[in-house]
N, C-alpha and C positions, 0 to 999 in steps of 0.2 A: 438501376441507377448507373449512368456511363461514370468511367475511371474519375473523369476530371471533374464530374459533380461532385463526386464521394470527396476529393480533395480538397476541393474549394470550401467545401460543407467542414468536413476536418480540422482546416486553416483557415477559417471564415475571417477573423480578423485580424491574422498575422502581414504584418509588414519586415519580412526576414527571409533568410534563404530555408531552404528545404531541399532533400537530395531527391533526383527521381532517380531509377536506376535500372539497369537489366542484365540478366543472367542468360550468357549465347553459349551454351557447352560449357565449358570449365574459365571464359570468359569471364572478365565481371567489368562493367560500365558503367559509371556513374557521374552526375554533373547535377553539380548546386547552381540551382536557380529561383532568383527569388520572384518570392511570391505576386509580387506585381505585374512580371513577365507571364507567368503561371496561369495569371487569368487571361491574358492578350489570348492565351496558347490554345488552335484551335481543339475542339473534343476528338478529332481524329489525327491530330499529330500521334508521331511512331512514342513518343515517350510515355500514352498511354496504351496505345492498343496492341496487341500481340501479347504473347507470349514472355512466361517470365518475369513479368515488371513491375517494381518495387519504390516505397515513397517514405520518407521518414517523418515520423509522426508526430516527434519534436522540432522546433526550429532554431538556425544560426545566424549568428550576427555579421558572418561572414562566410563565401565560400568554398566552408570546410568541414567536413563532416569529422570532426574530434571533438569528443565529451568536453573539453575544455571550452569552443566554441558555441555550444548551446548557450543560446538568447531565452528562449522563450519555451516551457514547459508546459507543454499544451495538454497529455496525455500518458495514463498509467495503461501497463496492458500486461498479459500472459500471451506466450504462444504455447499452444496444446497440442504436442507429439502423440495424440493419443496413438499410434501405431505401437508407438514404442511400448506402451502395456498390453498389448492386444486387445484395444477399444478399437470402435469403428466411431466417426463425429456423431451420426446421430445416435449413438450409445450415450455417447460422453455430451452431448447439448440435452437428452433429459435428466441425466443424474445433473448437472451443471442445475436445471431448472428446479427439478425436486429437493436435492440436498445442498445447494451449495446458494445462489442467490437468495440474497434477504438475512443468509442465515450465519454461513461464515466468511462470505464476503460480499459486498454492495452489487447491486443490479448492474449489469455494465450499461454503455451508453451504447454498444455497436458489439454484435456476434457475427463474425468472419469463417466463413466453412472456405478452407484456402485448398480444396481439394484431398490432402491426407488428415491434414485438425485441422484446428480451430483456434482463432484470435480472437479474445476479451479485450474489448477499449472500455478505459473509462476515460471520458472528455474534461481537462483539468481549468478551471477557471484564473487567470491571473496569477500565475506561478513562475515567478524571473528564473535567473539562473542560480542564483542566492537559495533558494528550495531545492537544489539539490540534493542534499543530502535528507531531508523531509522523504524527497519524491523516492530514494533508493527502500528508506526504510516503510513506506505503505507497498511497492515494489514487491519489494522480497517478502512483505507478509502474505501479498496476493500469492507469489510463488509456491512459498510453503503452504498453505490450503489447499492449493492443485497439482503441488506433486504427485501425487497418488494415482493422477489421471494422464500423466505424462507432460506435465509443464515442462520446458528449458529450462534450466538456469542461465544460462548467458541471458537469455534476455532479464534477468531476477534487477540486476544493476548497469543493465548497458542505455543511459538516456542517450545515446545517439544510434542508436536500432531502427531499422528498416523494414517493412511489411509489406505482404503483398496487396496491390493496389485490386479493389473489387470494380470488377468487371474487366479485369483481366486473363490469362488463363494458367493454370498449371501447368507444362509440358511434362511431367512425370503421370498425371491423369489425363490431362487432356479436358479439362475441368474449367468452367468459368469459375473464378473467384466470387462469391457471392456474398453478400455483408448485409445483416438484418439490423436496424435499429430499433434498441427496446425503450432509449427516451433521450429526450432531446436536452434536458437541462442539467450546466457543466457542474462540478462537482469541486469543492474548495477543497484543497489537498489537506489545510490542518483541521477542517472538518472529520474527514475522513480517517487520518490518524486518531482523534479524540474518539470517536466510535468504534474503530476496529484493529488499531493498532496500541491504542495507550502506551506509554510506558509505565512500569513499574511506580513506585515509591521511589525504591535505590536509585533507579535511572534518572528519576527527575529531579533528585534532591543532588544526584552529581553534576546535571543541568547547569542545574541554580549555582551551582559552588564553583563552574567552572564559570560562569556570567560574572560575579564576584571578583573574582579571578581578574577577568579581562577589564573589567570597569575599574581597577586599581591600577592598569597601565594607560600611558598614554593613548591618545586616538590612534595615533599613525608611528609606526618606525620609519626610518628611510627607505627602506624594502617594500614596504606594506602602502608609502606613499605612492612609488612608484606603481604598483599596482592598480591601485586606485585611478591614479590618472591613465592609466593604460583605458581600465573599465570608462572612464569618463571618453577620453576620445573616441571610444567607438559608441558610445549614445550620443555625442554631438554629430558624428559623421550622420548614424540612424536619423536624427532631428533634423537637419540641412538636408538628407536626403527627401526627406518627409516634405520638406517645404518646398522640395526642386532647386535648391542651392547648389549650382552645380562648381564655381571654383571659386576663389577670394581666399581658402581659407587651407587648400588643401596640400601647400608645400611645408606650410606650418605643422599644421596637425602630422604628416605621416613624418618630418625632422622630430618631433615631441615624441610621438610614437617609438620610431625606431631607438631613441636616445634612452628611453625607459625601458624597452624591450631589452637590452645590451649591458643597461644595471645590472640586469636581472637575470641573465642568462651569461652561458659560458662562450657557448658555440655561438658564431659570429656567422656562420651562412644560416642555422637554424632563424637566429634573430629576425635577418635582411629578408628571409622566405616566407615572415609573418608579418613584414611590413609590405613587402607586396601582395601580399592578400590582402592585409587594408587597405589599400591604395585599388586592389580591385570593386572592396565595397562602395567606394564612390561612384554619381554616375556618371560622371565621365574621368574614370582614371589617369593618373600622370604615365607620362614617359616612364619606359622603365631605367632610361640612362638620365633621366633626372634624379632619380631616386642615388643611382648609380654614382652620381655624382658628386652627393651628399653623404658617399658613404665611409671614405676614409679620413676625415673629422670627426663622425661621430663615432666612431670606432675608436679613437685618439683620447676623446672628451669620457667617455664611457670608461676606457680602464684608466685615467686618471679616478675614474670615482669611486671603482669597485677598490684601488689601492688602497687610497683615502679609506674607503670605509672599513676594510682589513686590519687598516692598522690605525684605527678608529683616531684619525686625525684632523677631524672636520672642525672649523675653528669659525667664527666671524671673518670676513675681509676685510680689512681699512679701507682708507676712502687710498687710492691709487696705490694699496698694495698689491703684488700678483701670487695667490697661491695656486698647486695645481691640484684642484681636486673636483677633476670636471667643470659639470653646468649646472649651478644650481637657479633653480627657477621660482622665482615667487607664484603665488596665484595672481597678483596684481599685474604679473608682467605676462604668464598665459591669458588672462583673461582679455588683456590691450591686444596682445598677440592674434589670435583667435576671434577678436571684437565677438565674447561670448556674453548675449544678453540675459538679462537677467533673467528673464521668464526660460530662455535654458538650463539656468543654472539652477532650477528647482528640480533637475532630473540628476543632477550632478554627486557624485560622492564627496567630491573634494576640491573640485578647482570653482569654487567659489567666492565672491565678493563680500564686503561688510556686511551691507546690508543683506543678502541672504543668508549670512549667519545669525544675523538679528533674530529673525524671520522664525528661524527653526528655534532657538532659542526661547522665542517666546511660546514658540507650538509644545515644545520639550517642558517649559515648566508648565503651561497650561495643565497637560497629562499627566505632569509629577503633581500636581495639587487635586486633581481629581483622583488617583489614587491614593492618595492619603487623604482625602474626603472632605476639601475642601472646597468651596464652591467658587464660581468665577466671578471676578470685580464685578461686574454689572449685575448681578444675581446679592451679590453683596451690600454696591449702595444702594440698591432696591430697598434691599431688608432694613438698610439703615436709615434709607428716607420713609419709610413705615414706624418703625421705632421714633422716630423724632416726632412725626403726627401724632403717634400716641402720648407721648410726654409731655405735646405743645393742649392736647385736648384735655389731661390732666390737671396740667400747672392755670388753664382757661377754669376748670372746674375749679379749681383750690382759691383761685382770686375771686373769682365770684362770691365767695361762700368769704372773703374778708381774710386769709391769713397772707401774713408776710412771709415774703423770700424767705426766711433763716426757718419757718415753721414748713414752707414749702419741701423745701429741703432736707429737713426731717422726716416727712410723710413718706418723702419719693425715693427717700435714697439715694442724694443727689447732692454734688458739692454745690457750696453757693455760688462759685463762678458759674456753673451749668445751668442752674435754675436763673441765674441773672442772663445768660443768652437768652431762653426761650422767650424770659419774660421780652426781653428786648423786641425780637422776632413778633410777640402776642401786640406792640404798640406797635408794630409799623403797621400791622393790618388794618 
């Protein structure tokens, strides 16, 4: 299989960046390109072939290969030092097959002989960046069953890790990269936890107490808002990208951006260097002196708010009073802002409209009534337009047979108003 099939194959259905990368002597080179490009990119461009070269097996919502940036959790894996015990790969791939798949840990999806070891993929189905912490702890349990064979540990919790691409080559052997697939279908990550990683009792019953916990505060602090809408504008950016939206929206979104980024951090060049990275996720990015030019306001507006919030003096405004405590932003005035439709706003954390909080609300008590085992309206007056048939074929039986309402109604156990409905119902027919 050439490099760029193995990838494609990989990130079959990622719309995100990915790092490719290579190692020139004590050199390191790398450049996030997304995946749309990726497949343009002929099978003999230099970023597969040669020596060296390396692909990240998670993907980013922007690009920058930092853990904080992971989009999209596509795969769990081990890298196998076996040298470092004095195993040779095919030592350590039939112990791997005789003692250890099926048995202390799941069949992988891909066995990678990278020249000195050996890479276990397992291919992750629909897993955001929200499973991170899921993904560290099946992770690290795959680690600790293969230490003994010379697993890393950095790889145990690094989801922004890089491997070598197969069909590549080692310059230390002089080795094609070779990558066997033992199956092709992906793997649900809390599957996967439930089967081989469980928690305890104690851990899960601290789970629960800490969900308790969180369910007794509010949904959002001011901090945690801002977040929120950080995570919301780069899935609007993703979704307009998706759609070829290429400007309308985009001097908005990256002022939102950098003003929430600036809440929330100290450092002021840190901030501006992660709003032009968002500003790079679009596809056709702004000036960087437009941004530039928008940046001593909100630098202004920002530590009026971090003050404000300091000295926890956030109040309502009158109608024409001025306080300073930055810019605070409704969802009604983002959403006009942004003209974010509603069928976006179902991907949305939090910058969303009435009607799609209806919407969940009504999804949320659905769920809450099926857990406590209650069935759904339409299942309900089913059951009740069944029960009134049966009462109406009763109360039909009981006149036939000559007794009155008040006798009716003793039979059936049934107040007289009730039995005077049916009968009513029984004369219009």
């Amino acid at each position: 299989m050439l490099a760029k099939q193995y990838i494609e194959l990989h990130h079959n259905d990622s719309e995100w960046f990915i790092c490719l990368a290579e190692k020139q002597g004590d050199k390191w080179n790398q450049e996030m390109i997304h995946m749309l490009k990726v497949r343009e990119m002929s099978e003999n461009d230099s970023h597969f072939i040669g020596e060296d070269k390396y692909f990240s097996l998670n993907a980013f919502y922007c690009p920058s290969r930092k853990a904080d940036d992971v989009r999209h959790i596509r795969a769990l894996y081990a890298d196998i030092d076996c040298y470092n015990v004095g195993l040779k790969p095919n030592e350590v791939a039939k112990k791997l097959q005789d003692e250890y798949f099926g048995k202390k840990i799941p069949v992988p999806n891909v066995i990678t002989f990278t020249g000195r070891g050996i890479n276990c993929i397992w291919w992750i189905k629909h897993a955001p960046k929200g499973a991170t912490n899921s993904w560290k702890r099946m992770n690290n349990y795959i680690y600790e069953q293969l230490k003994p064979l010379g697993a890393d540990v950095s790889c145990a919790t690094d989801v922004a890790r890089v491997f070598r691409i197969p069909g590549s080559i080692n310059s230390k052997t002089h080795e094609k990269v070779q990558a066997f697939i033992r199956k092709r279908d992906k793997y649900y990550l809390g599957e996967l936890l439930e089967e081989w990683a469980p928690w305890n009792k104690e851990k899960r019953e601290q789970q629960q107490e800490a969900k308790k916990k969180r369910a007794v505060k509010s949904k959002f602090t001011l901090k945690t808002l801002a977040q929120a809408r950080i995570r919301d504008l780069e899935t609007l950016q993703y979704l307009r990208n998706k759609d070829g939206v290429v400007d309308g929206y985009r001097e908005q979104a990256s002022f939102l951006y950098f003003y929430n980024k600036l809440c929330l951090m100290v450092n002021e060049e840190t901030a501006f260097a992660d709003v032009l990275m968002y500003n790079q996720g679009f596809i056709k990015p702004l000036n960087e002196n437009e941004l530039k030019g928008i940046r001593g306001y909100v630098e202004i507006k920002a530590e009026e708010w971090k003050i404000a919030y300091n000295l926890k003096e956030f109040k309502a405004r009158k109608a024409g009073e001025f306080n300073q405590h930055g810019l605070i932003f409704t969802n009604k005035t983002i959403l006009a802002r942004l003209e974010i439709t509603e069928e976006e706003q179902q991907y949305m954390t939090t910058i969303i409209g009435e009607e799609e909080y209806k919407r969940r609300e009504r999804i949320r008590s659905a769920n809450n009534r099926r857990k406590n085992g209650q069935i759904e309206r339409k299942e309900y007056l089913e059951q009740q337009k069944n029960v009134t048939e049966d009462k109406l074929e009763q109360v039909t039986a009981l006149l036939n047979k000559g007794y009155k309402q008040k006798q009716i109604a003793e039979e059936l156990g049934l107040s007289k108003g009730r039995v005077s409905q049916l009968v009513k119902q029984i004369l219009k027919v």
